[in-house]
N, C-alpha and C positions, 0 to 999 in steps of 0.2 A: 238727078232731080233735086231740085234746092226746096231749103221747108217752104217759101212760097208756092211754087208747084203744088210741094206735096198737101198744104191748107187747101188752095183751090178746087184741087181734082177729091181731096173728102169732102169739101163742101158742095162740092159739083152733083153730086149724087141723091144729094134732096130736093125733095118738093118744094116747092116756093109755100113756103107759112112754115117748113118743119122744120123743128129744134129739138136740140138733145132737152135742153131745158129751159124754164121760164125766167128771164135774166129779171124780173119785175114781182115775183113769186112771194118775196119775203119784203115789198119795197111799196110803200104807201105812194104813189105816184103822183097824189097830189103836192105832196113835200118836192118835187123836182122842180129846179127852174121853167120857167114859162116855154121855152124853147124845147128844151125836152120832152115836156108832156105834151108839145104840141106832134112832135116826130114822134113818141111814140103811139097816138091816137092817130095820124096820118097811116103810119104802115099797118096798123091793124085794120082800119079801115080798106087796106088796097089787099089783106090778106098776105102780107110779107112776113119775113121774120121778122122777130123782136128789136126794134132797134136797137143800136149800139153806135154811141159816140164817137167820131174820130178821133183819134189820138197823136200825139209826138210820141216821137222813140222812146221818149225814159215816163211813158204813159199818162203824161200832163196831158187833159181834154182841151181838144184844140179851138171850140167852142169859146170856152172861157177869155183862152189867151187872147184870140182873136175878137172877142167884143172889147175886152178892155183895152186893149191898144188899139183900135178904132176909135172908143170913145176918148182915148187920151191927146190921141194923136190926130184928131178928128179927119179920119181918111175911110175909105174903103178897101177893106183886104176880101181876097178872093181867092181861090185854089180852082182852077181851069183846067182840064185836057183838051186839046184841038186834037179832029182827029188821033186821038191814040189807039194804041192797041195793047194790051195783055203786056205788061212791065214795063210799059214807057211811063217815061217822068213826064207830073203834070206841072204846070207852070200856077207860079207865085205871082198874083197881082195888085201893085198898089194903084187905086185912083184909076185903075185900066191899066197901066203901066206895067209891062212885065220887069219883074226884080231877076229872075231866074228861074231854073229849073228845081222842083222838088219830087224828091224820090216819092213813092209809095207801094202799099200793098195790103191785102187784105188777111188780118191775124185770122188765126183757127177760131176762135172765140167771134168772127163776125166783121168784126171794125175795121174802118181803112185807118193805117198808120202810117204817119206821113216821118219821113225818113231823114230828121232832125228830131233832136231835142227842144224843149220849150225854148230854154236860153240862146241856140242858137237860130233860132225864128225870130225871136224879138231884138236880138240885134242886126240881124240880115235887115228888118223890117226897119228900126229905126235910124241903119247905114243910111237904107234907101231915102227915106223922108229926109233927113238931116245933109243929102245931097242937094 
């Protein structure tokens, strides 16, 4: 069993709302960008756990990267799974356009981690534009 399995099947075993702790506990919520405080008043509202932001492999919020190379590059980027299932890679999309396939997975701590690094997203991203 690989550590993805093994996050999955300990996170598998909770109630949907239940957390070891309050990732927002110590964190004035108002001070978060508009985007976040909206996700995390969303899942409280639907009774989920605490949100927690996607990430790149070397833990850059993939939020961030991805607004600002939208707005630089004035495109639409997106992160798709078609029918997948349980460790299928989801697809990269610019404008609609698939770029390729990107890995992911969900860390122990909550979050999907998308299976690049920042650096190598933004120039995947800006190969594909500059095509």
């Amino acid at each position: 069993m690989d550590d993805t399995e093994r996050d999955v099947e300990a996170l598998r075993h909770r109630a949907p709302g239940e957390t070891r702790s309050d990732p927002y506990e110590d964190v004035d919520v108002s001070d978060l960008p508009e985007w976040w405080r909206e996700a995390v008043e969303e899942f409280e509202e639907h009774g989920l756990r605490p949100y927690r932001p996607p990430r790149f492999a070397d833990g850059t919020m993939k939020h961030e990267v991805v607004e600002r190379l939208e707005d630089e590059l004035g495109v639409s980027i997106s992160f798709v799974g078609y029918n997948v299932e349980f460790q299928d890679d989801w697809s990269l999309l610019v404008d609609g356009e698939t770029v390729g396939p990107v890995g992911r997975h969900r860390a122990m701590a909550g979050y999907t981690v998308y299976e690049m690094d920042a650096d190598e997203f933004e120039s995947t991203v800006r190969a594909f534009v500059d095509d």
